[in-house]
C-alpha positions in Angstrom: -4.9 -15.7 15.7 -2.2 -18.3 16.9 -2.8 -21.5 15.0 -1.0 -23.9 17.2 -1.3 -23.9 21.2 1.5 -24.9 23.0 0.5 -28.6 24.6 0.4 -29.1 28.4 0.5 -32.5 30.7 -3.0 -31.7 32.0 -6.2 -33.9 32.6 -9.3 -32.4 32.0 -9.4 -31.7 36.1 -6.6 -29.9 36.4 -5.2 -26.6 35.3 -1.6 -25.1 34.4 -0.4 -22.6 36.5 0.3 -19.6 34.7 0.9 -17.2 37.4 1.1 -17.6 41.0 1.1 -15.3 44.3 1.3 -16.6 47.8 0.1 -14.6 50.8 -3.1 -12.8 49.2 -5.5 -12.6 52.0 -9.3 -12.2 52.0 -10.6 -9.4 54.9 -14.1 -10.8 55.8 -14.0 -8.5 58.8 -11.9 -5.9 60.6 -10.2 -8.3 62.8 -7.1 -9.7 61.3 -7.4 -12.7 62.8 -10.3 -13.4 60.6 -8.3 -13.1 57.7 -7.9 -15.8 55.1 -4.9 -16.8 53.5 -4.2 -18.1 49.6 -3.0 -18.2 46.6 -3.7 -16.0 44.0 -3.8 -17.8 40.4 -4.2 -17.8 36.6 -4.7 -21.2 35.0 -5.4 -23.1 32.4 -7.0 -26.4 31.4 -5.4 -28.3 28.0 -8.4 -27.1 25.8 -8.2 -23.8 27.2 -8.3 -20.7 24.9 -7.0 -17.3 26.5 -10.7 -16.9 27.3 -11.4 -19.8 29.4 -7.8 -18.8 31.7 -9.5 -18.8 34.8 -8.6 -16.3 37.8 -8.9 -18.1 41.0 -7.8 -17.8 44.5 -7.6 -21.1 46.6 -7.1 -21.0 50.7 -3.9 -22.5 52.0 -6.3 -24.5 54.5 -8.2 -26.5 51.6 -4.3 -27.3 50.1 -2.5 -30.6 51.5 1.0 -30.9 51.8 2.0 -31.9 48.5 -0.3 -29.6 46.7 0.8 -26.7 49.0 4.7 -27.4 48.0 3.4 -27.0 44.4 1.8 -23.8 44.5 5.0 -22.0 46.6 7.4 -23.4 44.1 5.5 -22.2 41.2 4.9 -18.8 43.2 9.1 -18.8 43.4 9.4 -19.5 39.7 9.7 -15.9 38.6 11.9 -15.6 41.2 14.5 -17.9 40.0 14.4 -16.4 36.9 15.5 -13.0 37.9 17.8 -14.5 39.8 19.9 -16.3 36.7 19.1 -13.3 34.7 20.5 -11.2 37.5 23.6 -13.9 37.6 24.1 -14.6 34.4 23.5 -10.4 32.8 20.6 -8.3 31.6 19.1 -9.7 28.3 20.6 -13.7 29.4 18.2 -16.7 28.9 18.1 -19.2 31.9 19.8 -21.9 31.8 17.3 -24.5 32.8 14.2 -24.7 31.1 10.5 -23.7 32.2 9.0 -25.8 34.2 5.4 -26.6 34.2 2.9 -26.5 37.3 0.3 -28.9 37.4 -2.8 -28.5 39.8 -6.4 -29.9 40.4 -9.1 -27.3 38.8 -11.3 -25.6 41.6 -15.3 -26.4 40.6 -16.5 -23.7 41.9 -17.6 -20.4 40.2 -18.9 -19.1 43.0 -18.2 -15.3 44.4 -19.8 -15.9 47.7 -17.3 -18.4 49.5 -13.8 -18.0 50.9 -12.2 -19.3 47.4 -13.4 -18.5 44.1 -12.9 -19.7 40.1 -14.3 -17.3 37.2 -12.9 -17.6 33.1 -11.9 -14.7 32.1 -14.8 -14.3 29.7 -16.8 -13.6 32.7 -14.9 -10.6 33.9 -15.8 -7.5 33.1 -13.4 -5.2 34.9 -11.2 -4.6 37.7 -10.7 -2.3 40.3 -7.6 -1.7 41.8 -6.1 0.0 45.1 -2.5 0.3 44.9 -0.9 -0.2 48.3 0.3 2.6 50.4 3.4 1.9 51.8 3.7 1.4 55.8 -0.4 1.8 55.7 -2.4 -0.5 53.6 -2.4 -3.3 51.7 -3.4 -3.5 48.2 -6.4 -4.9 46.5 -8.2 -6.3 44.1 -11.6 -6.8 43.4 -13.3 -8.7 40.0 -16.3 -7.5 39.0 -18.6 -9.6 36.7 -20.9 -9.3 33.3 -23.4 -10.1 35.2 -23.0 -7.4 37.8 -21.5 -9.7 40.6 -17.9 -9.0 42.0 -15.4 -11.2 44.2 -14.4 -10.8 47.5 -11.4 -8.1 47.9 -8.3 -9.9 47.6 -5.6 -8.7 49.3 -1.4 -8.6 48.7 0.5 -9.1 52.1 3.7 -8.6 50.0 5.6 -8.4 53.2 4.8 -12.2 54.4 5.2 -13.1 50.3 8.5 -14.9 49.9 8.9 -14.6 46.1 7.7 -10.3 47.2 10.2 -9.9 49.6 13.5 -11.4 47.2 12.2 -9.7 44.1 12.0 -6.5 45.9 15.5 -7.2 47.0 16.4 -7.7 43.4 15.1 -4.8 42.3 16.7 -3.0 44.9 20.1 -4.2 43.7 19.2 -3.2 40.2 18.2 0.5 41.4 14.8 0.0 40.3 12.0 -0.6 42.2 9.8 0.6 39.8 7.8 -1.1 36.8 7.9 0.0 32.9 4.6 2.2 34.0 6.8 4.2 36.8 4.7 3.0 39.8 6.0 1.1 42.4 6.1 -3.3 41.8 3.5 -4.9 44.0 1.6 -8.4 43.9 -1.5 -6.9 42.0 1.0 -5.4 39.4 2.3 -8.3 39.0 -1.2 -10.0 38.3 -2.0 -7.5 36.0 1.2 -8.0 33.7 0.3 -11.5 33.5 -3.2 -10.8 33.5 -2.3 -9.2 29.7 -0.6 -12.0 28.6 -3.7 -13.7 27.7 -6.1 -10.8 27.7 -6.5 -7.1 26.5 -6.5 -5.5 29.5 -7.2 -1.5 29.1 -7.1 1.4 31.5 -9.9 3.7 32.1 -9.3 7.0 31.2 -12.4 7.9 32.9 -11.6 5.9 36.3 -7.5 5.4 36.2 -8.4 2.3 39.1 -10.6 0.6 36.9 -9.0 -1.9 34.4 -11.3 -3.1 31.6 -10.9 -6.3 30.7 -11.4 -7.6 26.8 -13.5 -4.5 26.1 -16.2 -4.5 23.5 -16.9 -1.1 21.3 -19.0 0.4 23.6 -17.1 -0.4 26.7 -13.8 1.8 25.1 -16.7 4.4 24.1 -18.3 4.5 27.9 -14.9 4.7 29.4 -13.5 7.6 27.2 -12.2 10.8 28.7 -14.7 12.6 26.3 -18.3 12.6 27.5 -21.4 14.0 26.8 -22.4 15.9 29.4 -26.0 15.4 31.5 -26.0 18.9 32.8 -28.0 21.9 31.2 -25.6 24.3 32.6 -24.2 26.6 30.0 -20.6 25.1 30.1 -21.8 21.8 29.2 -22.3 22.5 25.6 -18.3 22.7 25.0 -17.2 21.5 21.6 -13.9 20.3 20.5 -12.0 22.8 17.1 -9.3 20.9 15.2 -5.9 22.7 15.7 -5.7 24.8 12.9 -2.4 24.5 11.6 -2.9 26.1 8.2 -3.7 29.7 10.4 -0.7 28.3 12.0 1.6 28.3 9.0 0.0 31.3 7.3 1.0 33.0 10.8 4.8 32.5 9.8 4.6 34.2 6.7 4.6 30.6 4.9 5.0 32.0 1.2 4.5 29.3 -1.8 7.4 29.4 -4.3 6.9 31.2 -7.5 8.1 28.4 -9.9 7.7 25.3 -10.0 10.6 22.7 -10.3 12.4 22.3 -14.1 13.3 18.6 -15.4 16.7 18.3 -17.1 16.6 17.5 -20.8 16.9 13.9 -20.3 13.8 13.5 -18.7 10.9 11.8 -20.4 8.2 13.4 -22.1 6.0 10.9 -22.3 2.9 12.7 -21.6 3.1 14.5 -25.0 3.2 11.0 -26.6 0.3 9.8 -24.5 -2.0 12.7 -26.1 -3.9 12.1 -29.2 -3.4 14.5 -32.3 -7.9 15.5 -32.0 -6.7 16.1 -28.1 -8.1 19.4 -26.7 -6.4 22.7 -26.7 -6.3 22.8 -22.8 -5.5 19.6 -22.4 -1.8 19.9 -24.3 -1.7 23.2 -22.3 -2.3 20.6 -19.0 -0.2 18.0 -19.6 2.7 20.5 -20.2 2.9 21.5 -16.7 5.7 20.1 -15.2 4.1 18.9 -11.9 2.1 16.6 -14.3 4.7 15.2 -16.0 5.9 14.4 -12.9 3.0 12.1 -11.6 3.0 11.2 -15.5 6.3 9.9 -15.0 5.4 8.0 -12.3 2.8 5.9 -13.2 1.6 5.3 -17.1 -2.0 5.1 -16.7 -1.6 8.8 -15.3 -0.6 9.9 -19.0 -3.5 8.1 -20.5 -5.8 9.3 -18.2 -5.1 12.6 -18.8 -4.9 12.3 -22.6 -8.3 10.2 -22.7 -10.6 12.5 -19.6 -9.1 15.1 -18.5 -11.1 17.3 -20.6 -13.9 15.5 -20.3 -14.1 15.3 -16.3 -13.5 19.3 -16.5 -16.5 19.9 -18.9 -18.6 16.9 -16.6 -17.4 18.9 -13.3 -18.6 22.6 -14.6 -21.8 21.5 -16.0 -22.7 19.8 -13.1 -22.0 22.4 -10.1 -25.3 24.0 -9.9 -26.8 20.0 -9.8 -24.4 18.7 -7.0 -24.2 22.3 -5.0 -26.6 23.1 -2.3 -28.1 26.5 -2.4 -27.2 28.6 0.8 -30.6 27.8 2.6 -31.0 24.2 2.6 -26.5 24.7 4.0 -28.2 27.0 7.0 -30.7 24.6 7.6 -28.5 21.6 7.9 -26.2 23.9 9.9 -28.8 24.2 12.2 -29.8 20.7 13.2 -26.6 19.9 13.0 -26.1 22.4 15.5 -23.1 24.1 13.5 -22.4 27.7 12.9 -22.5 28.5 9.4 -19.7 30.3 9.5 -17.2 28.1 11.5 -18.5 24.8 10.3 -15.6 23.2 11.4 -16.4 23.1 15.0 -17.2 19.7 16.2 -19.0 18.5 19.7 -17.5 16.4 22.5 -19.5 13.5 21.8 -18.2 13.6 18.6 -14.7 13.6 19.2 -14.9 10.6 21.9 -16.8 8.4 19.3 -14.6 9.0 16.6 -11.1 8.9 18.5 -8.4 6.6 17.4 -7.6 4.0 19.9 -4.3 1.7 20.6 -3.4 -1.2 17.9 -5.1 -4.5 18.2 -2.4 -6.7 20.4 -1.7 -10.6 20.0 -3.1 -10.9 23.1 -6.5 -9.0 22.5 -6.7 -10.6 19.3 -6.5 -14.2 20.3 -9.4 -13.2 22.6 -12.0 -12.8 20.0 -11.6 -16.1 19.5 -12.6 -19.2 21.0 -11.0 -22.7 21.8 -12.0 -23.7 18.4 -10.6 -21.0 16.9 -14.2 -19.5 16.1 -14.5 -15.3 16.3 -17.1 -15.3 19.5 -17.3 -11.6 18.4 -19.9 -10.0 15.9 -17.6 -9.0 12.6 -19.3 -5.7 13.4 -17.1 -5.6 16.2 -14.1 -6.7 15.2 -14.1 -4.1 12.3 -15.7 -0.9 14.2 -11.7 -2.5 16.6 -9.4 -2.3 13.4 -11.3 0.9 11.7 -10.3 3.0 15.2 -7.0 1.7 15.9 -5.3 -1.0 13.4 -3.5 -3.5 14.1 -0.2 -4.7 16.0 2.5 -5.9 13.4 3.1 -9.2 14.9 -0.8 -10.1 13.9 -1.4 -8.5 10.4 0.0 -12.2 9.1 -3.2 -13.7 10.4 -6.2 -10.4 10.6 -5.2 -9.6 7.0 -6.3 -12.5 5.6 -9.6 -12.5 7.5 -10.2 -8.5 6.3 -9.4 -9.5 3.2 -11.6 -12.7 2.9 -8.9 -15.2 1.9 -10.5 -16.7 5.2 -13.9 -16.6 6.0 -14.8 -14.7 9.5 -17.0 -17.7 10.9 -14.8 -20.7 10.1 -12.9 -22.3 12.5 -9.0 -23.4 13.2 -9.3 -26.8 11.2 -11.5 -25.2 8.3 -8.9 -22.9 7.9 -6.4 -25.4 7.7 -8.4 -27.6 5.4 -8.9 -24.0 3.4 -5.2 -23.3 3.3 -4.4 -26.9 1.5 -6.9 -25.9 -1.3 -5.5 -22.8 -1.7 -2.0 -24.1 -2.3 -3.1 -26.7 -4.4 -5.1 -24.0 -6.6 -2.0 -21.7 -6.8 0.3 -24.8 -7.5 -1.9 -25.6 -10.6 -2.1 -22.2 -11.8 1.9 -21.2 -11.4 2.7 -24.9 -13.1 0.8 -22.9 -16.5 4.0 -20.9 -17.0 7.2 -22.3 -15.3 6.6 -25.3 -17.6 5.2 -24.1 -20.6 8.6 -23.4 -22.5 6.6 -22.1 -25.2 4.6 -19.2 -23.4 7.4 -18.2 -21.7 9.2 -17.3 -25.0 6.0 -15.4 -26.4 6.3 -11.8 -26.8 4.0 -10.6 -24.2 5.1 -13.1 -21.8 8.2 -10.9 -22.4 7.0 -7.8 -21.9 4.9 -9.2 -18.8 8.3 -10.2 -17.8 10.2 -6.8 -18.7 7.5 -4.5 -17.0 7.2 -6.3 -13.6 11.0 -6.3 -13.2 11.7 -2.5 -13.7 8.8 -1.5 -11.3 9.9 -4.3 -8.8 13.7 -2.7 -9.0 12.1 0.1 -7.6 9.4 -0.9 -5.0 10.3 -0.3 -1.1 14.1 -1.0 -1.6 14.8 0.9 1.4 13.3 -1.6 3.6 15.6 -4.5 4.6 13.4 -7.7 3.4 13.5 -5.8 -0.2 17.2 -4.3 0.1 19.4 -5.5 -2.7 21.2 -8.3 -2.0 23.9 -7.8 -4.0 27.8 -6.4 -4.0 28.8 -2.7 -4.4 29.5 -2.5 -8.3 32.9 -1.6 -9.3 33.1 1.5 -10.8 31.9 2.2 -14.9 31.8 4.7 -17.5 28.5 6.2 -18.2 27.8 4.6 -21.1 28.5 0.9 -19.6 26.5 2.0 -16.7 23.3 2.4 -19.2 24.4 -0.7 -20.8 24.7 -2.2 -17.8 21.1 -1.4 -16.4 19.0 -1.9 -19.7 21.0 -5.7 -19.5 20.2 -6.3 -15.2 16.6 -4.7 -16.0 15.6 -8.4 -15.7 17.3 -9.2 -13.5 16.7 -9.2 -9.6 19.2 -9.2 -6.8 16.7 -10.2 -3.7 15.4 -13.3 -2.5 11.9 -12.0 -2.0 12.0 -9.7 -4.7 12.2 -12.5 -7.0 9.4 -14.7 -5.3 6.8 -11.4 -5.7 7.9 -11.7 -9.3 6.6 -15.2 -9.5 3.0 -13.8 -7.6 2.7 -11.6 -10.2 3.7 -13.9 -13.3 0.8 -16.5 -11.7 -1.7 -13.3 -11.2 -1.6 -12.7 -15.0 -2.7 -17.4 -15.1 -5.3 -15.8 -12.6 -6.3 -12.9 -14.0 -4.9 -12.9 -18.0 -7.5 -10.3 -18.9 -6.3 -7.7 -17.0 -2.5 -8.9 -17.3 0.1 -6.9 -14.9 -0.6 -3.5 -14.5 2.1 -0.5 -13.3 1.4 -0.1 -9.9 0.6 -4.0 -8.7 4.2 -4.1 -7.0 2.7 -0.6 -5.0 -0.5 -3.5 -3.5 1.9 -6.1 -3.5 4.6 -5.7 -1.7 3.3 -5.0 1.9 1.2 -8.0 1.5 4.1 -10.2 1.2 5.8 -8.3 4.3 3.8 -9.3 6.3 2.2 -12.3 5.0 5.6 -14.1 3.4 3.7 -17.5 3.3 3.5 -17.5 -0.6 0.9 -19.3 -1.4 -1.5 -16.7 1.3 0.2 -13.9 -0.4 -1.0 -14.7 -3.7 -4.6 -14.9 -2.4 -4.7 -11.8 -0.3 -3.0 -9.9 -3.6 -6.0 -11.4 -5.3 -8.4 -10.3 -3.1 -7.3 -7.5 -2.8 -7.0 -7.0 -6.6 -11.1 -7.7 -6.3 -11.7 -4.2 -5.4 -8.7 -2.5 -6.9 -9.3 -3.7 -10.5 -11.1 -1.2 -11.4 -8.3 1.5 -10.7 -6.3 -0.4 -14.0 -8.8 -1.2 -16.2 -7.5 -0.1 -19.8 -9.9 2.5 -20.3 -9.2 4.2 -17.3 -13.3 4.2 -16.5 -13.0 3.3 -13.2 -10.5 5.8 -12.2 -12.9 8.2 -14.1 -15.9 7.5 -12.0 -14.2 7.5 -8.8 -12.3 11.1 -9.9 -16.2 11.9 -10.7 -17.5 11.1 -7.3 -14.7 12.8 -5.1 -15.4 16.0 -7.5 -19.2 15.8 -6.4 -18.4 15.0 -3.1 -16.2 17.7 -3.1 -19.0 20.1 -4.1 -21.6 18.7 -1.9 -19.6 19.2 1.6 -16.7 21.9 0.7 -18.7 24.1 -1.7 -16.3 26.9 -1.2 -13.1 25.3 -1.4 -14.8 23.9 -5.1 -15.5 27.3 -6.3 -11.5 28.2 -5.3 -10.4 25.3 -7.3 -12.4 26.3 -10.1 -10.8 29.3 -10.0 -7.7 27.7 -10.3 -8.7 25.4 -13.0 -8.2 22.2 -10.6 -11.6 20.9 -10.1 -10.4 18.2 -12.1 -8.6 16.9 -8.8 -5.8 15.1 -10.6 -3.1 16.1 -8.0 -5.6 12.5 -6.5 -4.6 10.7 -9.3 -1.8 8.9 -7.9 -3.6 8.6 -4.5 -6.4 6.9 -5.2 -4.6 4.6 -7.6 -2.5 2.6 -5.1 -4.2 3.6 -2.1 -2.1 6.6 -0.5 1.3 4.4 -1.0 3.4 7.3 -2.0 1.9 10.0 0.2 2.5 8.0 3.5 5.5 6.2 5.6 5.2 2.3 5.6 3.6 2.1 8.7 1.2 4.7 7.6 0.1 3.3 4.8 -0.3 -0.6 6.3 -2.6 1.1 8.9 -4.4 3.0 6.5 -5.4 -0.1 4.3 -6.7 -2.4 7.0 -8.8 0.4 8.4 -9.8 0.8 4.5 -10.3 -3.1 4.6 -13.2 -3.0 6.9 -15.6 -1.2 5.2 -17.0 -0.3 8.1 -18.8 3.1 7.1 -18.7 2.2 3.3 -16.8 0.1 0.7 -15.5 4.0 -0.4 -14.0 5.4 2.6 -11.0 6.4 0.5 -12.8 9.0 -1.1 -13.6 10.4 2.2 -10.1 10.2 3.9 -8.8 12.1 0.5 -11.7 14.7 1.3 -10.3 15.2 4.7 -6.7 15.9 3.2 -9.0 18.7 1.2 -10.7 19.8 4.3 -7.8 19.8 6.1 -6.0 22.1 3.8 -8.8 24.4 3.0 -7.4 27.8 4.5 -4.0 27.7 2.8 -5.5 26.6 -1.2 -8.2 29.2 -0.7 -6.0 32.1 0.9 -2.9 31.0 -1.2 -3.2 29.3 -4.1 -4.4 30.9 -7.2 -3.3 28.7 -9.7 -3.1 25.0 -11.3 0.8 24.6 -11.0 0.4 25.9 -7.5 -2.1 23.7 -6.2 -0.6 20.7 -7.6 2.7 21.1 -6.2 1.3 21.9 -3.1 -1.2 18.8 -3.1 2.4 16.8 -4.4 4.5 18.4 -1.4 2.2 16.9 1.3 3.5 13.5 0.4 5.2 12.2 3.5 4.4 14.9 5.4 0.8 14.4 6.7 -0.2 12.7 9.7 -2.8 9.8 9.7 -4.9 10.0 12.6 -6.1 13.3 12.7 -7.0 12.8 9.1 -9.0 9.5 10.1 -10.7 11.6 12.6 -11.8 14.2 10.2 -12.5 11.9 7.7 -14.8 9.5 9.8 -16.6 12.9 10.9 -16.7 13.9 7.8 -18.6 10.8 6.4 -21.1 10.9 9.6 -22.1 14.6 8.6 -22.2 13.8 5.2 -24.8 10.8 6.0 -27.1 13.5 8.3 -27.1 16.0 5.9 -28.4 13.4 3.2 -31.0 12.2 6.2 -31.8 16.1 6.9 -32.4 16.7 2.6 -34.5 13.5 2.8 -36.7 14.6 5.4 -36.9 18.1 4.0 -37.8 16.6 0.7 -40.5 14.3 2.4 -42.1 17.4 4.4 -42.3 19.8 1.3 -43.7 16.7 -0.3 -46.4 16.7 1.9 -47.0 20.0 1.6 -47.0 20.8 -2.2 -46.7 18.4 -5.2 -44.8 21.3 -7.2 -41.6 19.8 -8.1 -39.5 22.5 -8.0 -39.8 22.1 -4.3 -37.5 19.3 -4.4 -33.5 19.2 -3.2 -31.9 17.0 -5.7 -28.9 15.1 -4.8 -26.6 12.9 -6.8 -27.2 9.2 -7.2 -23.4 8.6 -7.4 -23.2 10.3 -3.9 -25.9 8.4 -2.1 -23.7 4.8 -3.3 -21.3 6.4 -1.3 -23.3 4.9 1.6 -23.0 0.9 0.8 -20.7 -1.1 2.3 -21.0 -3.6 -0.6 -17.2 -3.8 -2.8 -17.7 -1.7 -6.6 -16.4 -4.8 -8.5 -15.5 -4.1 -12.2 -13.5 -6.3 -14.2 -11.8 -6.1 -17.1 -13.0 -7.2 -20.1 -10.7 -9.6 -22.7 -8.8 -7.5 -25.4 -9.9 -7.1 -29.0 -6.2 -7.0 -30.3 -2.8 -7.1 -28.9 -2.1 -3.4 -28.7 -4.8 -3.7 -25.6 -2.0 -4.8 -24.0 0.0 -2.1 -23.6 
């Protein structure tokens, strides 16, 4: 959240005006000479967060002369800014700077009198009744938490001075209408500055209804997806994902018969990568060019193949009778689950409104988790089940990152944070002094190589974005062979700013983490921490961090890419039995087209934005610390029909798994993938209590489903933390 307030001349009695709107009118009968007039207001006091703004509306009669003055002019204040804007050109600043309005802080909270003060925090929703022109005013009316509301307020825009000249403004501009489309009246007006300092959603359920800061279950009550109450026939209707493979197979899609050739300067590094005892189909693996590709890519690639490809194979056969459920216990699950057996796709309504994606997090609805403190006044529960179904707004992934990814702890406060922040820089200070001023280090030959290895993949990490764009002048033309001399010599060499400063992250990881040393593929995790982040010393903690859980995909030995390669594979067995015995068919099941995917996270397969969204819903490990596994099952799932009716062979499966790169969208895949985990955890509930009734029936043993104890940790929310351990010579290096 915001870490500095802006500072207002304001006692504790009195309250800034942040919006302002004369002529609102309360209706306590049907004669309109009962009617009360006031102004409708948002302030707030100098310890104010956005959720202590409070919404009031004071009478004109309780106002002196003075006080009155105040009010209109800060009523007109909008006004005389569309007025220089309109003088001076679209997109001008003013030329006189904002002016503050200062005024005594009603007591009162109560809803039952003519004028009325509530925070924010208390309001629950609001209902709204646009005016209809030549007719009827409109209204609005605050309902409360506690199940109170406030007296209807009503907008006499045509006795409103600052109504009557901005409609004339508009008018002269040709639009009378707002960014929605609807027509610009005093409540719209509210309601835009109403969002300034609070998320303010519309009901999909009740379009009139405005919820305000909504909580979980509020967005989940207020979807346009419902489970029905009825016991009519048509209230059992359930939601099919669009299927777009039947949609491609439909046009005839026909996969190519070859797959692409490299030229012969391409590197064959894989071959080098296999060991001379290496298995017959292994050599025959690795030789396919699609692999070489992925091979070429990333090194640990080539040694996983070389060191478990075989291995997983041999693991994955022997093991599908173990991991596969036998067609009665699928049929029973089928059936509580209340899911054809045969088009086990098909999902319910309540489903599909629990598990929809919802907007980004906004400044504005961020900074009201908090209070004036700075303290999350939230449950983390909350925040996360927020992130996991919609992500986050660019402008506050500076701050939520570092929360998600614990550099600061969710219960600490503004000036804990602070104080946290000063360690942090004094910690990284002491660790990056260990190698800019240690001559000697810096000279050694794996300080070097360190040196050599992060440069070339930096060279090529996100260069099409601007903060990473080269920096540097057009080269004047060169032969070929200067050209090579040329790039082995500037190989060190970096020509941006920030490029350069990720370099020194990385050279103060390996102070940080000289075990593991740099890996190829840090630059992948890196980079759109420091796009966002930038603060150096916070982007060296969140890559930490973050390294915490992703250690274990560059550990030398490759054994935590293993295991997780191993747990998708049974995964893929326990809920997509058929599309398992497909790929065996096409000697896949060792899944390595995931290789790359679950290395760095789905970095190469998605667009920037993609992929940031992707990690912080990742981040929350909301359903479990291994939702990545699921969302790459989903990718399966989602692709099922073409493999099976297509696909008949390794090559062709793995350039088709390659060829989604870029192309996939992310939150259908989210969807599927969340649903996918929640019938995953109810069929494991379903075996359980299977297991637990045939248990009370008979003792015999054979009775018993057995299921995987890699797939039930599948369930924890707690990070798999494996380290790597220090090397035995200096060939573990490399």
């Amino acid at each position: 959240m915001t870490e500095q307030r802006r500072v207002i001349r304001a006692s504790l009695n009195e309250v800034e005006l942040l919006f302002c709107k004369s002529k609102c009118y309360l209706h306590p009968t049907k004669s309109k000479a009962d009617n009360i007039a006031g102004f409708l207001t948002l302030g707030r006091g100098p310890n104010d967060s956005n959720n202590d703004v409070r919404v009031s509306f004071v009478t004109e009669s309780q106002l002196n002369k003075n006080e009155t003055k105040v009010y209109e002019e800060a009523d007109l204040a909008e006004l005389t800014k569309d007025l220089e804007n309109l003088e001076l050109g679209s997109g001008s600043s003013s030329r006189q700077s904002t002016r503050i309005y200062i005024v005594k802080k009603l007591g009162s909270t109560s809803l039952t009198g003519s004028s009325f003060s509530v925070p924010i925090s208390y309001i629950y929703s609001i209902h709204l009744r646009t005016p209809l022109v030549g007719w009827w005013y409109g209204s609005i009316t605050l309902h409360m938490k506690d199940g109170s509301k406030s007296p209807t307020v009503f907008f006499h825009d045509d006795e409103s001075l600052s109504s009557i000249k901005k409609q004339q403004i508009r008018n002269k501009q040709f639009d009378p209408f707002g960014e929605d489309g609807e027509l610009v009246w005093g409540g719209s007006e509210f309601i835009q500055s109403l969002s300034k300092v609070a998320d303010v959603q519309k009901s999909t359920y009740e379009p009139n209804v405005l919820l305000i800061n909504p909580d979980p279950n509020d967005l989940r009550n207020f979807a346009p997806v419902k489970q029905s109450q009825s016991n009519n026939n048509d209230s059992g209707k359930v939601f099919v994902f669009p299927d777009l493979n039947k949609m491609i197979a439909n046009t005839k899609w026909k996969l190519l018969e070859t797959v692409a050739t490299f030229t012969t300067k391409a590197k064959n590094q894989v071959l080098d990568a296999v060991e001379e005892r290496a298995p017959p189909q292994v050599k025959q693996l690795i030789n396919k060019p699609e692999v070489q590709k992925i091979g070429n890519d990333f090194d640990s690639a080539r040694v996983y193949l070389a060191k478990w490809a075989s291995q997983v194979k041999d693991e994955a056969e022997q093991a599908q009778k173990k991991y596969m459920l036998d067609d009665e216990i699928y049929a029973k699950i089928n059936r509580e689950l209340g899911i054809s057996t045969e088009r086990s796709e098909i999902l319910t309504g309540q489903e599909i409104s629990e598990t929809s994606r919802r907007n980004p997090i906004t400044k504005v609805e961020w900074e009201s988790f908090f209070d004036h403190s700075g303290r999350l006044i939230l449950t983390t529960d909350e925040v996360k089940y927020r992130i996991f179904h919609g992500g986050l707004e660019p402008e506050i992934r500076h701050i939520a990152w570092l929360f998600l990814l614990g550099v600061f702890p969710w219960d600490s406060s503004r000036e804990e944070r602070t104080v946290l922040k000063e360690s942090y820089k004094t910690a990284y200070d002491e660790l990056k002094a260990k190698w800019s001023t240690d001559e000697e280090k810096r000279q050694s030959d794996h300080w070097k190589d360190q040196r050599q290895r992060i440069a070339k993949d930096l060279h090529r990490t996100d260069r099409s974005l601007p903060i990473f764009a080269s920096q540097r002048e057009e080269p004047r033309a060169v032969s070929e062979e200067q050209a090579a001399d040329v790039e082995e010599d500037e190989e060190m060499v970096l020509d941006n700013a920030n490029l350069r400063k990720m370099q020194e992250i990385l050279f103060t990881y390996n102070e940080y983490n000289p075990n593991l040393g740099y890996v190829q593929g840090m630059t992948d995790l890196l980079s759109p921490l420091y796009a966002n982040i930038k603060e150096e010393t916070l982007v060296f903690w969140a890559f930490a961090k973050f390294m915490e859980r992703m250690e274990r995909n560059f550990v030398r030995d490759q054994s935590g890419m293993k295991k997780q390669m191993s747990d998708l594979n049974k995964l893929l067995q326990f809920m997509l039995p058929k599309l398992f015995i497909h790929l065996e068919h096409c000697e896949s099941t060792d899944l390595f087209f995931f290789f790359r995917s679950l290395l760095v996270w789905f970095k190469r397969e998605f667009d920037w934005d993609d992929v940031q969204r992707l990690w912080e819903i990742f981040w929350t490990d909301y359903y479990t610390s291994q939702f990545h596994l699921f969302f790459a099952l989903s990718v399966l799932s989602d692709n099922e029909r073409i493999i099976r009716e297509n696909l008949d062979r390794f090559d062709e499966v793995l350039k088709y798994m390659n060829d989604l790169s870029m192309s996939m969208e992310l939150n259908p895949l989210m969807i599927r993938a969340e649903l996918l985990f929640l019938r995953f955890k109810r069929m494991l509930d379903i075996i359980d209590r299977t297991n637990s009734d045939r248990n009370t029936a008979t003792a015999h043993p054979d009775t018993h489903i057995s299921v995987s104890p890699e797939l039930r940790t599948l369930l924890s929310k707690k990070l798999v933390i494996q380290k790597e351990l220090p090397p035995t010579s200096p060939s573990d290096y490399n």
